[in-house]
DSSP file (Angstrom, degrees, kcal/mol; ACC not computed):
  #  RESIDUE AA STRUCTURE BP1 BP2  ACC     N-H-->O    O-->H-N    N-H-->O    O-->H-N    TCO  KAPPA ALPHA  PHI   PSI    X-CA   Y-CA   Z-CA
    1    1 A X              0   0    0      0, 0.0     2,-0.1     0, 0.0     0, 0.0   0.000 360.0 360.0 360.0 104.4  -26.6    5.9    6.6
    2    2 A X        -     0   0    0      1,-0.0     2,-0.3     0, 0.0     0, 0.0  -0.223 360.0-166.0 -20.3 102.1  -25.6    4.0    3.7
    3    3 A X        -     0   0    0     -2,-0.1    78,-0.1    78,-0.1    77,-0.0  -0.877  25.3-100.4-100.0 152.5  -21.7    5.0    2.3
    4    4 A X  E     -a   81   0A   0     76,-0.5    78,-2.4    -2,-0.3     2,-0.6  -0.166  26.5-137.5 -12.4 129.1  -20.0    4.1   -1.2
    5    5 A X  E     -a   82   0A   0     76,-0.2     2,-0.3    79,-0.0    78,-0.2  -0.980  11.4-159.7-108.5 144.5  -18.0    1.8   -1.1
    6    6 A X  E     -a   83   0A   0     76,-3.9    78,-0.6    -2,-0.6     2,-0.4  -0.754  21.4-141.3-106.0 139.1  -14.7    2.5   -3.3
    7    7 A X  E     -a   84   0A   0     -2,-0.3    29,-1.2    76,-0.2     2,-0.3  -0.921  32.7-175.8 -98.5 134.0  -13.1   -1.3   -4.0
    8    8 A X  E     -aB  85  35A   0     76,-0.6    78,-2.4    -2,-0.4     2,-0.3  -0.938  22.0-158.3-142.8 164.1   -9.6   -0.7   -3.7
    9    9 A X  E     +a   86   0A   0     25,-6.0    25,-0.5    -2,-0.3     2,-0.2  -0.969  15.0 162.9-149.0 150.0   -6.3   -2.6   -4.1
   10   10 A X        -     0   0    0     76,-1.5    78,-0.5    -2,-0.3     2,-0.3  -0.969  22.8-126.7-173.6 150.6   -2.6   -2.3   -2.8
   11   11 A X        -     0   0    0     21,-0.7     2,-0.5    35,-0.3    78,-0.2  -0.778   2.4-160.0-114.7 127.9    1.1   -4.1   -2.1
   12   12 A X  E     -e   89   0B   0     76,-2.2    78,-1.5    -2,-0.3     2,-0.4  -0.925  35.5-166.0-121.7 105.7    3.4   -4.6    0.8
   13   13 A X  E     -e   90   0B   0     -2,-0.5     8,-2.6    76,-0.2     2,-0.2  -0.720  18.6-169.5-100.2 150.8    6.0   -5.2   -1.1
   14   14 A X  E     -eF  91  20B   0     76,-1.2    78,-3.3    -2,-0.4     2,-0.2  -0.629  16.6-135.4-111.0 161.3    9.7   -6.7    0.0
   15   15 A X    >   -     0   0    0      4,-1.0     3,-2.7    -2,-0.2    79,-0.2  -0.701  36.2 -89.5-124.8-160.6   12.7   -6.9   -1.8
   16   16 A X  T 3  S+     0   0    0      1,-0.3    78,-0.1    -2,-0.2    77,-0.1   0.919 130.6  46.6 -73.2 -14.5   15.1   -9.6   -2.3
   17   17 A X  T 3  S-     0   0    0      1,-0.1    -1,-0.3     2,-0.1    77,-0.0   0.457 120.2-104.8-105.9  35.0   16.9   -8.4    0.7
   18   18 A X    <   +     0   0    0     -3,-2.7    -1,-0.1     1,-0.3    -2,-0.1   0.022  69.2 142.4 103.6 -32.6   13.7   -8.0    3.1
   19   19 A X        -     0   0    0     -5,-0.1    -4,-1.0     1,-0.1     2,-0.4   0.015  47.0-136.0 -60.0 144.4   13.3   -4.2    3.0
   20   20 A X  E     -FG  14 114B   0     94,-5.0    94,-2.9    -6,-0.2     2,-0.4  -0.919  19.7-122.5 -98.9 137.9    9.3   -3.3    3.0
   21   21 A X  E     + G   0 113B   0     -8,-2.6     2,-0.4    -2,-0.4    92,-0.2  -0.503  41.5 172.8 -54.4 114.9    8.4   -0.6    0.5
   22   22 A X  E     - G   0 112B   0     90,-1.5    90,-1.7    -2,-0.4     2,-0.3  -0.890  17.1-142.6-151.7 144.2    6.8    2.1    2.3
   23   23 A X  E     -HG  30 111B   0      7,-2.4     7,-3.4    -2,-0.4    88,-0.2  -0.508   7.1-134.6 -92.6 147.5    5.7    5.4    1.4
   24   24 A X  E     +H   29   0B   0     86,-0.9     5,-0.2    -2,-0.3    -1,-0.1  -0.537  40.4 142.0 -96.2-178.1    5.5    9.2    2.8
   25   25 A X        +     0   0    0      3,-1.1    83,-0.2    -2,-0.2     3,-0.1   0.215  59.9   0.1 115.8 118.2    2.2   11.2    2.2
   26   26 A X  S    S-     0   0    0     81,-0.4     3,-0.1     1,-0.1    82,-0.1   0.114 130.8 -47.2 104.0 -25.9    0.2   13.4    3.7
   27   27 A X  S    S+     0   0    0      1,-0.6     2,-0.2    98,-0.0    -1,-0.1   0.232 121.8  78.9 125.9 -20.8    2.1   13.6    6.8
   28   28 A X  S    S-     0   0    0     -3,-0.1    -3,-1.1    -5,-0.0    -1,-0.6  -0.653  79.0-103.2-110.9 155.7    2.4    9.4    7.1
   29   29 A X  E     +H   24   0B   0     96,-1.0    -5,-0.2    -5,-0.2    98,-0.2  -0.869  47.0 173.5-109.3 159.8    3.8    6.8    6.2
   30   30 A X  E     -H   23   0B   0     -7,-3.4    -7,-2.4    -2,-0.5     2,-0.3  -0.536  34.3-122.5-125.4 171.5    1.8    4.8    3.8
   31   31 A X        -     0   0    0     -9,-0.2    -9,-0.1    -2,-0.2   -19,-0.1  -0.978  51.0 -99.1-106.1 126.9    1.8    1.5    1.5
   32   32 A X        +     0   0    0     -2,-0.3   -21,-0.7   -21,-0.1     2,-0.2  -0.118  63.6 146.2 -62.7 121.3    0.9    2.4   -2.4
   33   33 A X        +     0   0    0    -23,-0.2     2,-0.2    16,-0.2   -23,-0.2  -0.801  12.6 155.7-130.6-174.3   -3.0    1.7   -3.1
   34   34 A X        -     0   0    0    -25,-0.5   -25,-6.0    -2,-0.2     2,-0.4  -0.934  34.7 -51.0-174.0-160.5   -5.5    3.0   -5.0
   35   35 A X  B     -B    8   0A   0     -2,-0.2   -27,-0.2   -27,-0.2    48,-0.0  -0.815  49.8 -97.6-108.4 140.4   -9.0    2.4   -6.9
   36   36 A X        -     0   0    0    -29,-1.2     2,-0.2    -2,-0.4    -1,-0.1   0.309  28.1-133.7 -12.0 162.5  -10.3    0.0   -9.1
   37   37 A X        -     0   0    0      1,-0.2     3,-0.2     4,-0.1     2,-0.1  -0.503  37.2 -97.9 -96.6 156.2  -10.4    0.4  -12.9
   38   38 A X  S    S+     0   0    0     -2,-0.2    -1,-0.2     1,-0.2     3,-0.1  -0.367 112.5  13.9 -42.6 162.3  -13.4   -0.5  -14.6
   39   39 A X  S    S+     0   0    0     -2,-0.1    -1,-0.2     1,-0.1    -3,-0.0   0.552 102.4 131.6  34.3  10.5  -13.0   -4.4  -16.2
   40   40 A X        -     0   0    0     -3,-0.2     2,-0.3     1,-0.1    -1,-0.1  -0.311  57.0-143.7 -75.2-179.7  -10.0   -4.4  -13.9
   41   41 A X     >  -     0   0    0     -3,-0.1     4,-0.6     0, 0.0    -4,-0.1  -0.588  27.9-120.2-132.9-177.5   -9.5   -7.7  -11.3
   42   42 A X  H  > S+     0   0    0     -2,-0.3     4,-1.7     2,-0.2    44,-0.1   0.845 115.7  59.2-121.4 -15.0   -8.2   -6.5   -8.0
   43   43 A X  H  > S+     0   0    0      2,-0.2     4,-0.8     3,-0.1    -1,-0.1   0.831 114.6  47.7 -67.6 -36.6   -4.8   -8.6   -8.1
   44   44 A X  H >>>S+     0   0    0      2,-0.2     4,-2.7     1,-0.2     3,-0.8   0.938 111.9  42.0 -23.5 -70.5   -4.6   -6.3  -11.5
   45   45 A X  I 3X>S+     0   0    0     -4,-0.6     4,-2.6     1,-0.2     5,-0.6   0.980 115.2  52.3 -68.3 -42.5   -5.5   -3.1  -10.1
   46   46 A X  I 3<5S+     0   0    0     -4,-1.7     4,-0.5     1,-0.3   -35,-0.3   0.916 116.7  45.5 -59.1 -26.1   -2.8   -4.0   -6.3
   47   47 A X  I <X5S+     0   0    0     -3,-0.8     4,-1.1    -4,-0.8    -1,-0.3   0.824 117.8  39.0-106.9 -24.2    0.1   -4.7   -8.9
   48   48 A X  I  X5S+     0   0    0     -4,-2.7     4,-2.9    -3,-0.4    -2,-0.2   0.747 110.2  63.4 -77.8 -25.1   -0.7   -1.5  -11.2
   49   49 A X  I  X<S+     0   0    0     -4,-2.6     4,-1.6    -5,-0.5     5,-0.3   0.847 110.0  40.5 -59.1 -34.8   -1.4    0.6   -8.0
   50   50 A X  H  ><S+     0   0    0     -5,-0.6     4,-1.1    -4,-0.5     6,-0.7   0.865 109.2  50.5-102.3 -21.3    2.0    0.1   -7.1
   51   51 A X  H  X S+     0   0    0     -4,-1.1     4,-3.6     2,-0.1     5,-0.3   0.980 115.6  50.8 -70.3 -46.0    3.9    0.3  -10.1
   52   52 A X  H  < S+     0   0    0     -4,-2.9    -2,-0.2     1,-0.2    -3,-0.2   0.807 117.8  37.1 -28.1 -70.0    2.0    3.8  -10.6
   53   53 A X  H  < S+     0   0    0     -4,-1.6    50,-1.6   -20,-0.1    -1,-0.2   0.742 127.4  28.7 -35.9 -65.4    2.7    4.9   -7.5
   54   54 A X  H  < S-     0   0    0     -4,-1.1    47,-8.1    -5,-0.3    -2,-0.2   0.854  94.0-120.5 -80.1 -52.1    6.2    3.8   -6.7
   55   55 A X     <  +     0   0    0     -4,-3.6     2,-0.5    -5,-0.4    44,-0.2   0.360  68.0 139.6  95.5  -2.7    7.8    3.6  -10.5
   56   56 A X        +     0   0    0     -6,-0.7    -1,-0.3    -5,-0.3     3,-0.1  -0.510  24.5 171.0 -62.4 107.6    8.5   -0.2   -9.8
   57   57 A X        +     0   0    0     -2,-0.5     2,-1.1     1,-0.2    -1,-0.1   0.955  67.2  62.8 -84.6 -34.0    7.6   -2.3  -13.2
   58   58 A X  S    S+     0   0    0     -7,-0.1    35,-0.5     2,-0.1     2,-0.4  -0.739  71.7 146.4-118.8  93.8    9.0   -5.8  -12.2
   59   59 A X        -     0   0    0     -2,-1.1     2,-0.3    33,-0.1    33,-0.2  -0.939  36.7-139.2-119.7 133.8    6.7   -6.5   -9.2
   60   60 A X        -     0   0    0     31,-0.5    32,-0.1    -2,-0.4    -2,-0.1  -0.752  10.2-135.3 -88.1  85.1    5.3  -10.3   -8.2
   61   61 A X        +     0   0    0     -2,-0.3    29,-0.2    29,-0.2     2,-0.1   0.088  32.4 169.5  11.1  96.5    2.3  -10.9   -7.2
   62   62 A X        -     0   0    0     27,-1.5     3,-0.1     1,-0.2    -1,-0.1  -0.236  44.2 -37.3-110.3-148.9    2.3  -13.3   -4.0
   63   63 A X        -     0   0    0      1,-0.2    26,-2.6    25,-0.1    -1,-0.2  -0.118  58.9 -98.1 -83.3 156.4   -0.8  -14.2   -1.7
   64   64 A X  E     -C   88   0A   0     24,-0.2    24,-0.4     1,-0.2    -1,-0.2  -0.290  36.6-177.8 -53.8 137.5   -3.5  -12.4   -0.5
   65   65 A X  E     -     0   0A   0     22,-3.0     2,-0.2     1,-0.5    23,-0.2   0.684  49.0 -43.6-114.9 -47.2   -2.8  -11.2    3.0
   66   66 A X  E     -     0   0A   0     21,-0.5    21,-2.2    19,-0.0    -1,-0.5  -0.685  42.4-107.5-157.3 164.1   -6.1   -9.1    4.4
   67   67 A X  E     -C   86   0A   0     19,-0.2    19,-0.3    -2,-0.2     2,-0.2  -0.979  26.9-164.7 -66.3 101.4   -8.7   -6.8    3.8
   68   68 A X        -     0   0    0     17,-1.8     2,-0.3    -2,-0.3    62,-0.0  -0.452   3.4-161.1 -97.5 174.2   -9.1   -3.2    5.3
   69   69 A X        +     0   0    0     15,-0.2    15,-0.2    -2,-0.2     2,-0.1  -0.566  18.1 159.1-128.1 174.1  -12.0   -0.8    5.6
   70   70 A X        -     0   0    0     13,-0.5    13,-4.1    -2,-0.3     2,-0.4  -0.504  27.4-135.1-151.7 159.2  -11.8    3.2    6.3
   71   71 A X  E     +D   82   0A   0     11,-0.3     2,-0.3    -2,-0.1    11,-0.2  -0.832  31.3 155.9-106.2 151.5  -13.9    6.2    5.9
   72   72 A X  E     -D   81   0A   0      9,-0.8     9,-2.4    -2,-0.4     2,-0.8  -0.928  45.9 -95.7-172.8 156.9  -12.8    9.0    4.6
   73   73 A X  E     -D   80   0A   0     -2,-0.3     2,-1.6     7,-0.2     7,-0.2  -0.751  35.0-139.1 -96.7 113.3  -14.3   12.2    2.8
   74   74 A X    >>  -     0   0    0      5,-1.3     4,-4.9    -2,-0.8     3,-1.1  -0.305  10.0-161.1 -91.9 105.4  -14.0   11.9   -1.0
   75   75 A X  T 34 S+     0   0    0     -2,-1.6    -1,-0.1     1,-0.2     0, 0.0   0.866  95.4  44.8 -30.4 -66.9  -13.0   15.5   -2.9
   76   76 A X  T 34 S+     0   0    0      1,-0.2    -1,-0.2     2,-0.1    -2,-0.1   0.696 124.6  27.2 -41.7 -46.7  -14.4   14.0   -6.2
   77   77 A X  T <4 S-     0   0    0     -3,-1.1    -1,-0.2     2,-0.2    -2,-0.2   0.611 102.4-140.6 -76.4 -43.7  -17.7   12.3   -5.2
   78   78 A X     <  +     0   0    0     -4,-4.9     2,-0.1     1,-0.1    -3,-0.1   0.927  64.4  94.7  19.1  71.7  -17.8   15.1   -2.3
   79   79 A X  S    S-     0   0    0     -5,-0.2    -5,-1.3    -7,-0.1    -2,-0.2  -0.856  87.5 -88.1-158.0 154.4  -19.1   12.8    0.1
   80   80 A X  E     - D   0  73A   0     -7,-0.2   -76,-0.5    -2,-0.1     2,-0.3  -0.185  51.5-179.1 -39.5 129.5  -18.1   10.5    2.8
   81   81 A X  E     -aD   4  72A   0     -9,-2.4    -9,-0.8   -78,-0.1     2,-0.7  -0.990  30.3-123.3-144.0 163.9  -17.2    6.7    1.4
   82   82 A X  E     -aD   5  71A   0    -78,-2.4   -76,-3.9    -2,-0.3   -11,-0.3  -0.797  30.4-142.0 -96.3 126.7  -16.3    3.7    2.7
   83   83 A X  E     -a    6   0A   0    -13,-4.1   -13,-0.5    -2,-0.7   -76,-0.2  -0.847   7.1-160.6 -93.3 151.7  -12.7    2.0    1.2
   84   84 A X  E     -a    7   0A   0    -78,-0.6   -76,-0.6    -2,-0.3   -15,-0.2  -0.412  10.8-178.2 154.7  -6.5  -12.0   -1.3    0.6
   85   85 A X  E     -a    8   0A   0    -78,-0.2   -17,-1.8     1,-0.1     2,-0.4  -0.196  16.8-166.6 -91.6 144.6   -8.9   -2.3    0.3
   86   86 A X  E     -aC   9  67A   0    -78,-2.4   -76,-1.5   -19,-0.3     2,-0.3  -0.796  19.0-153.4-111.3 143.8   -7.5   -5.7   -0.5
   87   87 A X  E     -     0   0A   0    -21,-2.2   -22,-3.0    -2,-0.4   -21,-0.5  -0.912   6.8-164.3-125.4 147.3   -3.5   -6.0    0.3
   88   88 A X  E     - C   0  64A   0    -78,-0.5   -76,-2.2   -24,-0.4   -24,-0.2  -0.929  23.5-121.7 177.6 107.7   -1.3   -8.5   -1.6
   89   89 A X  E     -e   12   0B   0    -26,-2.6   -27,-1.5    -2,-0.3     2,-0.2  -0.591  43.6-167.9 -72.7 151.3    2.1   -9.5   -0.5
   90   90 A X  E     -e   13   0B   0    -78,-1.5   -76,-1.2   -29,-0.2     2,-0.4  -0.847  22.9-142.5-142.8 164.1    4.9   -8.7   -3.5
   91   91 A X  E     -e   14   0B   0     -2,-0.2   -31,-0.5   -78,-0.2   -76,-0.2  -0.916  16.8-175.7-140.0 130.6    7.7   -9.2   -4.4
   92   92 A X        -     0   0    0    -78,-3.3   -33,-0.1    -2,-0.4     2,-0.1  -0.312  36.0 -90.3-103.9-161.6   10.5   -6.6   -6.3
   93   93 A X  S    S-     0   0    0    -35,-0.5   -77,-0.1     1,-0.2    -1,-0.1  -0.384  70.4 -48.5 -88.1 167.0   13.8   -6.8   -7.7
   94   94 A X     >  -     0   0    0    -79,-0.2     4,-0.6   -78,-0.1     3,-0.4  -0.016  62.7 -95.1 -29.0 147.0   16.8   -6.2   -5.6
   95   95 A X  T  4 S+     0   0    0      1,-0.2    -1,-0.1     2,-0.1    18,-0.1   0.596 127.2  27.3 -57.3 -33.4   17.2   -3.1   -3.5
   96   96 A X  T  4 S+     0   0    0      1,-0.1    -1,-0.2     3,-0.1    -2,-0.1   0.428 102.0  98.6-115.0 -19.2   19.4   -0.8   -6.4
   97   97 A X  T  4 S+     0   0    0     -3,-0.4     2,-0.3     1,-0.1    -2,-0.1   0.836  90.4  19.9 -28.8 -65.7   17.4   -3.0   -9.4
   98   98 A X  S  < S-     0   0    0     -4,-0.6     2,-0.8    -5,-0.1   -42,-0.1  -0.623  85.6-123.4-111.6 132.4   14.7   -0.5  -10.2
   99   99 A X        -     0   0    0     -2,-0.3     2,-0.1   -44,-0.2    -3,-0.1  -0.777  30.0-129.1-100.7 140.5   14.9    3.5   -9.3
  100  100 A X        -     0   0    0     -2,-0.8     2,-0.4    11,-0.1   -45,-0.2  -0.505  26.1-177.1 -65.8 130.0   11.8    4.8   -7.0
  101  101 A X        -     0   0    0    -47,-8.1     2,-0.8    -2,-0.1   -45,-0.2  -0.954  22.6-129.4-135.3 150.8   10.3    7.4   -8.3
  102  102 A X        -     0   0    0     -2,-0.4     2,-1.6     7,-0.2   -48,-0.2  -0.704  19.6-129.4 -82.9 106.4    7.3    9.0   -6.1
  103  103 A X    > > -     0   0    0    -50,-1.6     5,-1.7    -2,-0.8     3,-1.1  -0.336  30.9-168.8-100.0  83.1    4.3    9.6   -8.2
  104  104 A X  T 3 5S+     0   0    0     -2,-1.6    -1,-0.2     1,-0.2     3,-0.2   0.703  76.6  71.7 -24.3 -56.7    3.8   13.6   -7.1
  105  105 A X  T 3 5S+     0   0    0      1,-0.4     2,-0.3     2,-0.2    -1,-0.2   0.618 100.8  46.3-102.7 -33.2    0.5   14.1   -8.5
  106  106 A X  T < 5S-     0   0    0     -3,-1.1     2,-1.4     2,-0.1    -1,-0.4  -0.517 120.3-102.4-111.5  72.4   -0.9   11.8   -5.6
  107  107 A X  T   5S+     0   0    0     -2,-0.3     2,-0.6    -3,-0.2   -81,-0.4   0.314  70.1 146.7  70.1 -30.8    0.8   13.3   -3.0
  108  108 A X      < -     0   0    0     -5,-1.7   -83,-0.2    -2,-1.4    -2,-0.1  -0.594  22.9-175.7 -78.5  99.9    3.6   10.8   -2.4
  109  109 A X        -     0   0    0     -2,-0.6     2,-0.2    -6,-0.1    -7,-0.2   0.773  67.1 -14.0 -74.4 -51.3    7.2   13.1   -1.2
  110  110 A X        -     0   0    0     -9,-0.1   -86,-0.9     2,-0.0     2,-0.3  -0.715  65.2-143.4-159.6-160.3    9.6   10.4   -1.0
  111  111 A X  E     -G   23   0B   0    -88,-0.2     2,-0.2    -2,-0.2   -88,-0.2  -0.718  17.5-166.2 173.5 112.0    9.7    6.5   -1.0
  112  112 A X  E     -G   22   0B   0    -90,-1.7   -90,-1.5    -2,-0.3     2,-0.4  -1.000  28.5-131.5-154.6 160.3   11.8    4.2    0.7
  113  113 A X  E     -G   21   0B   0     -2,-0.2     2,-0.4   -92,-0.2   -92,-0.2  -0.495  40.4-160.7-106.6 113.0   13.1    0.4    1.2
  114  114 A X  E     -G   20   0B   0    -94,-2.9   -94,-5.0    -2,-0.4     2,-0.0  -0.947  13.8-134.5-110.1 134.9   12.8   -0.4    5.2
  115  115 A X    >>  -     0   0    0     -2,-0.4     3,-2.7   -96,-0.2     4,-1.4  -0.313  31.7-114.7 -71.4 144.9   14.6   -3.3    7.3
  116  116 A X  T 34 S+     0   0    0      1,-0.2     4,-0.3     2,-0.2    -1,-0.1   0.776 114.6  56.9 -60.8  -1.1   12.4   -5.0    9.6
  117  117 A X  T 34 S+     0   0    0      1,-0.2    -1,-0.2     2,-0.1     4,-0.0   0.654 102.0  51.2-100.3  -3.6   14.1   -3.7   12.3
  118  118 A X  T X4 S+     0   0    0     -3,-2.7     3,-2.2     2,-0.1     4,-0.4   0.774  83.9  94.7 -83.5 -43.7   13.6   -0.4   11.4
  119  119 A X  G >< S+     0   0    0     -4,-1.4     3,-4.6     1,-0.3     5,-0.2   0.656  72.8  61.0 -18.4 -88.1    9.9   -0.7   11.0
  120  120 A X  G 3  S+     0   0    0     -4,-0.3    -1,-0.3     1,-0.3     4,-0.3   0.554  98.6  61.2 -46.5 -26.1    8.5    0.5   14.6
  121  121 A X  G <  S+     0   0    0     -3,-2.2    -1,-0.3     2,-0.2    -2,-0.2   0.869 115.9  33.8 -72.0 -43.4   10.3    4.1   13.9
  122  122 A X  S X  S+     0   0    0     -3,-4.6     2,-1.8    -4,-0.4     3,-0.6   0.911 113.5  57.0 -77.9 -86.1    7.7    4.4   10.5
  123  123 A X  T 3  S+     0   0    0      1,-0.4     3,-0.5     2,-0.2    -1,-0.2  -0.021  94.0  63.7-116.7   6.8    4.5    2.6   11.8
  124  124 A X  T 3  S+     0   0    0     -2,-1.8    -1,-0.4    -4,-0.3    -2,-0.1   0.329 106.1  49.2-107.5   5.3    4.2    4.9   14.7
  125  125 A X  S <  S+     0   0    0     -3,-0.6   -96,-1.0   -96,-0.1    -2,-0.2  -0.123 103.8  81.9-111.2  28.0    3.7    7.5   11.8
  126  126 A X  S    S-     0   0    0     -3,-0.5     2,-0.3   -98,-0.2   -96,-0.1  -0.467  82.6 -95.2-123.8-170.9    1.1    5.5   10.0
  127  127 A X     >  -     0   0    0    -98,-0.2     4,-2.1    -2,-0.1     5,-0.4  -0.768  34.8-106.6 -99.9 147.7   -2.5    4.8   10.2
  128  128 A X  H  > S+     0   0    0     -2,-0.3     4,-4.3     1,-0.2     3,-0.2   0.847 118.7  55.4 -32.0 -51.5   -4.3    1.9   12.1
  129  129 A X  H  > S+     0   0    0      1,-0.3     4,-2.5     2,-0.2    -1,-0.2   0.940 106.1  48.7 -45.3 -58.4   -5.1    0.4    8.8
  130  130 A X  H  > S+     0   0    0      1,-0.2     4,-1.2     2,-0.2    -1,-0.3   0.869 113.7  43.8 -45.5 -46.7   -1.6    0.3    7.6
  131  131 A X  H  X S+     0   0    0     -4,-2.1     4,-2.7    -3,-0.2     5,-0.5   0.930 103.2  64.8 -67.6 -55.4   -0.3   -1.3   10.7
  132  132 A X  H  X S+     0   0    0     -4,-4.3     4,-0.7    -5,-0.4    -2,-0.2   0.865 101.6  58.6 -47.1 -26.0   -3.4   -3.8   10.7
  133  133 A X  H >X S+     0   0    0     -4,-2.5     4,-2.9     1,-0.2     3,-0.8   0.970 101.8  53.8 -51.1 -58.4   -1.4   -5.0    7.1
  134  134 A X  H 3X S+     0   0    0     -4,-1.2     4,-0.9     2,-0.3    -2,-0.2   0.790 109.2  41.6 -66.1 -44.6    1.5   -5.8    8.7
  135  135 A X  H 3< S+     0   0    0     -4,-2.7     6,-1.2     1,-0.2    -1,-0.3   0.561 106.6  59.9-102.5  13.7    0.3   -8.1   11.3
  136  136 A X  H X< S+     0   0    0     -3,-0.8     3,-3.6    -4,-0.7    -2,-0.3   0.754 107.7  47.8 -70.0 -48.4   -1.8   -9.6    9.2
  137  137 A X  H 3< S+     0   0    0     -4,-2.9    -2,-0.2     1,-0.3    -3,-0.2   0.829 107.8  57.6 -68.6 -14.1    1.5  -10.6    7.1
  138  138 A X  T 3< S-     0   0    0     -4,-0.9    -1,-0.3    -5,-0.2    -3,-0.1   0.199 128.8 -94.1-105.2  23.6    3.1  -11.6   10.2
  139  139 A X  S <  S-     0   0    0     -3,-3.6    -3,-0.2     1,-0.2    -2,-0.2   0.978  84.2 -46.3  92.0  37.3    0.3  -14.4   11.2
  140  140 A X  S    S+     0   0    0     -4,-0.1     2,-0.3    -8,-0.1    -1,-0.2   0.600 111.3 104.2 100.2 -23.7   -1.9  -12.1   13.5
  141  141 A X  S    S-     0   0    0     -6,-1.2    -1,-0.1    -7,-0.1    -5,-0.1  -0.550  73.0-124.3-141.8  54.1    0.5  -10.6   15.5
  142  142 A X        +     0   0    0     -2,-0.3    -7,-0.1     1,-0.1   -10,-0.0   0.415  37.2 163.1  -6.6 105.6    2.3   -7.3   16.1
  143  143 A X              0   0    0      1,-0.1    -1,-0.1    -9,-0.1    -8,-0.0  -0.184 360.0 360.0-117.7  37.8    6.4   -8.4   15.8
  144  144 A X              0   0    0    -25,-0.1   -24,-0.1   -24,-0.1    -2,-0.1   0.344 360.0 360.0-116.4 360.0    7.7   -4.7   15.3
């Protein structure tokens, strides 16, 4: 059986002093995505996804890191579709620079700046995908 596929686009973002952005919702934690726009580009849509999301304006763009897939059942469509997402390393201002705020309306409870050494304590609350970001940004390789 043919699914949808939703194109989707999304940041793991640092700030200047390392911390990764990472989000709660749902029960996890998560990295701010979402879906395309129409006329949108998908480096467009990862860097509005996260301002949206987050309340961050002064985000930078960096490099591509990966692609993920999932399925999931979609309320709107109401059916099963396949997502899409392309992840984009970023970069924000300093830790106190910008104030978070968690964009409610999709779920998102709280929002917070993590040390890499902290990491393994969230990611063992995430989803595969999410984790699969991260060691794509570290070269391949699970270092948490």
């Amino acid at each position: 059986m043919d699914l949808p596929i939703i194109t989707a686009a999304g940041g793991l973002v640092q700030n200047n002093e390392g911390a990764f952005l990472l989000m709660f919702r749902r029960g996890f934690w998560d990295l701010p995505k979402g879906k395309l726009d129409p006329n949108e580009s998908i480096p467009e849509c990862a860097v509005r996804e996260v301002q949206e999301e987050t309340g961050l304006q002064t985000i930078s763009l960096g490099a591509f890191i990966c692609m993920t897939t999932h399925t999931y059942f979609d309320t709107w469509l109401q059916k099963d579709v396949v997502k899409e997402t392309h992840w984009y390393s970023m970069k924000a201002a300093a830790l106190d620079a910008e104030t978070l705020v968690p964009q409610t309306e999709e779920d998102i409870e709280k929002i917070e700046w993590v040390l890499m050494e902290n990491l393994p304590q969230y990611l063992v609350q995430t989803y595969p995908t999410i984790r699969s970001v991260f060691d794509a940004f570290n070269g391949g390789s699970p270092k948490f």
